[in-house]
Structures are given as structure tokens and as C-alpha cells.
Backbone as a chain_set.jsonl record, in Angstrom:
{"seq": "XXXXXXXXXXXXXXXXXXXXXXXXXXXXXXXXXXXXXXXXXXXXXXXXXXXXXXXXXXXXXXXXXXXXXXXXXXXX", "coords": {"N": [[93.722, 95.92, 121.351], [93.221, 93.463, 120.558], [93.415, 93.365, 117.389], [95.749, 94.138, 117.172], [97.558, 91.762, 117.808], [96.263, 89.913, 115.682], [97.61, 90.509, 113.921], [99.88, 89.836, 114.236], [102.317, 88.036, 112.696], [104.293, 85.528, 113.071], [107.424, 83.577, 111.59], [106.751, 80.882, 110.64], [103.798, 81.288, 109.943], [103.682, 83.451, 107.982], [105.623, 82.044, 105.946], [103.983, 80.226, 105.301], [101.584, 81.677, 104.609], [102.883, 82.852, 102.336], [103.414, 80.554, 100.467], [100.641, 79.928, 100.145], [100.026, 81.992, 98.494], [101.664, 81.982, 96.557], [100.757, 79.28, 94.872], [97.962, 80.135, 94.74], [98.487, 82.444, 92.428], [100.719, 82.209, 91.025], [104.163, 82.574, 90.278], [104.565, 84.404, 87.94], [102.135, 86.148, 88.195], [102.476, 87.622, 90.972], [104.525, 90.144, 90.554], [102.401, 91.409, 89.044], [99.846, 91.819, 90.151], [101.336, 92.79, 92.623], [101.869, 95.13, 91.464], [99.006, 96.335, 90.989], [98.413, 96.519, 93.794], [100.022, 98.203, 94.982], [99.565, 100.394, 93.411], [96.764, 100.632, 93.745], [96.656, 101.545, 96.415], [98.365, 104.17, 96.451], [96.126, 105.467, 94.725], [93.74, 105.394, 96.965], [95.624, 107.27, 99.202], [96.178, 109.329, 98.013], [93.142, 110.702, 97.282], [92.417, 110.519, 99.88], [93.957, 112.551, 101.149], [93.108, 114.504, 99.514], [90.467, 115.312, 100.411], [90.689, 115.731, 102.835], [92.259, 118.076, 102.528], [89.992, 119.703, 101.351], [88.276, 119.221, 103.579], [90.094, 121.188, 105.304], [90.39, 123.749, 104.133], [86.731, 124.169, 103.943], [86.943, 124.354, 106.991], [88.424, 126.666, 107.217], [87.032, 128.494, 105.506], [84.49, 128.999, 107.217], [85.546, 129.585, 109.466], [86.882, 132.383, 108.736], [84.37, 133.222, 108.26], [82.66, 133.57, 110.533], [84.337, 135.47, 111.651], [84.227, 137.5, 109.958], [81.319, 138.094, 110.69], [81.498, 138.361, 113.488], [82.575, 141.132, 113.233], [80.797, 142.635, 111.785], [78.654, 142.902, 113.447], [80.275, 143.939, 115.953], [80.515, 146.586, 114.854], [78.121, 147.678, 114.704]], "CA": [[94.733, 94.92, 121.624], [93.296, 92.007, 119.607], [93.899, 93.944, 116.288], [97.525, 93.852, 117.52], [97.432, 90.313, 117.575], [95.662, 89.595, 114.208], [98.692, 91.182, 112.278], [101.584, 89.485, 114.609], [102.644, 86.613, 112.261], [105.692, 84.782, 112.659], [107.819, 83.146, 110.628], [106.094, 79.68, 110.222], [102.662, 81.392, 109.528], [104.127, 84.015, 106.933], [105.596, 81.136, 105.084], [102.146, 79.073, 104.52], [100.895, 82.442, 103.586], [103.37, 82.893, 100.991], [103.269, 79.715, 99.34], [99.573, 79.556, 99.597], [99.604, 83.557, 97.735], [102.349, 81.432, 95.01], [99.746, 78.743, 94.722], [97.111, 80.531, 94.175], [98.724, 83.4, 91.678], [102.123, 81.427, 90.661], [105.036, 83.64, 90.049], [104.409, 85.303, 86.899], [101.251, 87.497, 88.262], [102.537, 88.407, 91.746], [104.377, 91.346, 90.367], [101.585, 92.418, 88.708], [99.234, 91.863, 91.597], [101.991, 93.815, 93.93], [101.588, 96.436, 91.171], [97.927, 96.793, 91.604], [97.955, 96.821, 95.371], [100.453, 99.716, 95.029], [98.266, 101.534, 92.486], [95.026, 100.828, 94.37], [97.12, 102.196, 98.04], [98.305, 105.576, 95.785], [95.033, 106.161, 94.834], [93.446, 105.494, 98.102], [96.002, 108.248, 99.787], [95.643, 110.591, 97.022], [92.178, 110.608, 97.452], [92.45, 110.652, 101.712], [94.939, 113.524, 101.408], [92.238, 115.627, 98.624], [89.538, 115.3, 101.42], [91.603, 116.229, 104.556], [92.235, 119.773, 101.942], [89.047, 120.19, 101.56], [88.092, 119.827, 104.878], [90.485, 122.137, 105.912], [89.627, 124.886, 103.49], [86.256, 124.862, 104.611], [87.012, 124.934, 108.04], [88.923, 127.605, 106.889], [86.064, 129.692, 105.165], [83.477, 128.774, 108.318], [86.164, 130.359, 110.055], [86.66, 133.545, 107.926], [82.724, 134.258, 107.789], [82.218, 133.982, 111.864], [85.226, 136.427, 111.967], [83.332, 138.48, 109.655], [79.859, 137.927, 110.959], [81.598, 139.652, 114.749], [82.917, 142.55, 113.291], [79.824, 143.617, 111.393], [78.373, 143.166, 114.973], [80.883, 145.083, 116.357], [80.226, 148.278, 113.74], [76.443, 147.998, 114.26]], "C": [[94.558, 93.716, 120.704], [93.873, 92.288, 118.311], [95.461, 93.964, 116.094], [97.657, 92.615, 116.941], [96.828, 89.873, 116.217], [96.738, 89.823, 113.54], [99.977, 90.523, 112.997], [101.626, 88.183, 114.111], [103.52, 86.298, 112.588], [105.968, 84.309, 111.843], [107.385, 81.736, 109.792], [104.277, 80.403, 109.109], [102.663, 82.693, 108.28], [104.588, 83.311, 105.911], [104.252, 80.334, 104.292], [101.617, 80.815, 103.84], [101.486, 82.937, 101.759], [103.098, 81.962, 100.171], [101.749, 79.773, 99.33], [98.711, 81.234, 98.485], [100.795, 82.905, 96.025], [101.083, 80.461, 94.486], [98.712, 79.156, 93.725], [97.235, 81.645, 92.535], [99.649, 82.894, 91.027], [102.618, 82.757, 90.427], [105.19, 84.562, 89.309], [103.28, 86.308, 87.284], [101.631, 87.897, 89.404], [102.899, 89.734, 91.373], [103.307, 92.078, 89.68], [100.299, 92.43, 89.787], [99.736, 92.936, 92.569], [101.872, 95.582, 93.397], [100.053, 97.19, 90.868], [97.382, 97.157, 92.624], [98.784, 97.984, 95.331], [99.678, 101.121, 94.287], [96.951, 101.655, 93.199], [95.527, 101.695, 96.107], [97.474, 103.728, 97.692], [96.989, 106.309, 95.925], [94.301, 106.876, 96.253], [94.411, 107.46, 99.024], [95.779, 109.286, 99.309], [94.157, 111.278, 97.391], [91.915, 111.28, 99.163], [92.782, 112.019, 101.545], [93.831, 114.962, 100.298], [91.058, 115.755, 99.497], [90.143, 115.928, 102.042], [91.803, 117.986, 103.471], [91.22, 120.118, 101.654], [88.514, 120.46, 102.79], [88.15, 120.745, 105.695], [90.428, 123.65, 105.282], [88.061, 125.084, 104.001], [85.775, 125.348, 105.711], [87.55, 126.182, 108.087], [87.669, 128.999, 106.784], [85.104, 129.68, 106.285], [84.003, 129.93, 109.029], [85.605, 132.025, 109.719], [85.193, 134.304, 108.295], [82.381, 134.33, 108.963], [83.005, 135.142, 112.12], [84.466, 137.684, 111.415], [81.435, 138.933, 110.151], [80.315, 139.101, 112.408], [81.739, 140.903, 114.213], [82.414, 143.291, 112.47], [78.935, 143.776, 112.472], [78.79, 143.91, 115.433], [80.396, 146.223, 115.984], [78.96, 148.288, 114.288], [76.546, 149.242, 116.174]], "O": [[95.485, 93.09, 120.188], [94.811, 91.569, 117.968], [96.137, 93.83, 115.074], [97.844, 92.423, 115.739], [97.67, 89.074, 115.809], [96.832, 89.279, 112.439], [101.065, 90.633, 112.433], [101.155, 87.237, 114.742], [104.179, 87.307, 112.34], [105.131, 84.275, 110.941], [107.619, 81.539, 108.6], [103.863, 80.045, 108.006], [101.605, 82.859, 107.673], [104.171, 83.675, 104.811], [103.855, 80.056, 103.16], [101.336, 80.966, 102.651], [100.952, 83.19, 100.679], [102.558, 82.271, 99.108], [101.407, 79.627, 98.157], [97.587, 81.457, 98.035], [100.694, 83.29, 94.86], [100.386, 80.976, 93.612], [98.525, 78.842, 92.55], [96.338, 81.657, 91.692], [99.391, 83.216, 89.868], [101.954, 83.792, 90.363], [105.818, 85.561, 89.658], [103.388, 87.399, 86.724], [101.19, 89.046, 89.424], [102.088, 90.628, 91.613], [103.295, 93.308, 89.722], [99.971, 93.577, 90.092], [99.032, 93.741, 93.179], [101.816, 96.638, 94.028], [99.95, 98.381, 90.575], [96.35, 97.816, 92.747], [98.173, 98.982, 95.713], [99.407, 102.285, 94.581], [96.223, 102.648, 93.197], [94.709, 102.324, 96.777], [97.017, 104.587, 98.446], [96.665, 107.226, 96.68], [94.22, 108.051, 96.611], [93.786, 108.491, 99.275], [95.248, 110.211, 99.922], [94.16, 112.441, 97.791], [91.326, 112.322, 99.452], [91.866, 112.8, 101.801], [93.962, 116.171, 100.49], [90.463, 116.744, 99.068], [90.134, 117.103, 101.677], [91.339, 118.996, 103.999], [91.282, 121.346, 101.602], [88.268, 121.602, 103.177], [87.313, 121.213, 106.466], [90.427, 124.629, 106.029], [87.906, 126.179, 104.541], [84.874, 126.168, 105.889], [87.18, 126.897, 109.018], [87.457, 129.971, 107.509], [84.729, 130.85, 106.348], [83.382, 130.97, 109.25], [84.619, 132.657, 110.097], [84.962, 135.492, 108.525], [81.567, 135.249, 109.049], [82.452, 135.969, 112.845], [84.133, 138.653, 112.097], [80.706, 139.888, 109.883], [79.829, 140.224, 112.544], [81.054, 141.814, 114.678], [82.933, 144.357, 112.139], [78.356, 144.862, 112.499], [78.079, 144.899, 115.613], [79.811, 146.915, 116.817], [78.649, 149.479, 114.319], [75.556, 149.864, 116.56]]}, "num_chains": 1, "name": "protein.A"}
């Protein structure tokens, strides 16, 4: 619930953050700032999403080799 709360700005306290993100960066580097946080959030998923397929491949093969592990049991 607090985590909720941490991210609910309104409109007064979204303003001060803007001007104090012009401030600090002035207008000429935000877009390139906005285009590093998009490049660094790509990566990031890219990355998330090449894990989570690995994962699931070798839950996959774990799989596979208990399947095979019963039914050389079975035969014996």
C-alpha cells in the first residue's frame, strides 16, 4: 500500500518535478535523456524476456529427462 502512495503525484507536485528535471537538464538534453531512459528500459526487457526463455527451456529439458528417466524404469 505505501508503494501505492509513493507514485500518486498530483498536479502541483508533478509540476515542481518538472521544472526542477528543466533546471537541472534545460531543454536541449531532455530529449536525449528521454532517449536514454527508453534505450536503457528496451534493453532491460530484452534482457528480462531472454531469461524468462531460458528458464523455460530448461524447465523444459528437466522435464523431458524425468519423463525419460520413468520410462527406462518402466522397461527395466
Amino acid at each position: 500500500m505505501e508503494t501505492l502512495l509513493l507514485f500518486n503525484f498530483l498536479g502541483p507536485e508533478m509540476l515542481v518535478i518538472v521544472f526542477a528535471i528543466l533546471l537541472l537538464f534545460g531543454g536541449r538534453k531532455i530529449p536525449e535523456l528521454m532517449r536514454g531512459i527508453g534505450k536503457g528500459i528496451r534493453e532491460f526487457n530484452a534482457a528480462r524476456s531472454n531469461i524468462e526463455q531460458e528458464l523455460k527451456e530448461g524447465m523444459r529439458d528437466a522435464d523431458r529427462k524425468e519423463i525419460e528417466k520413468k520410462r527406462e524404469e518402466e522397461a527395466k
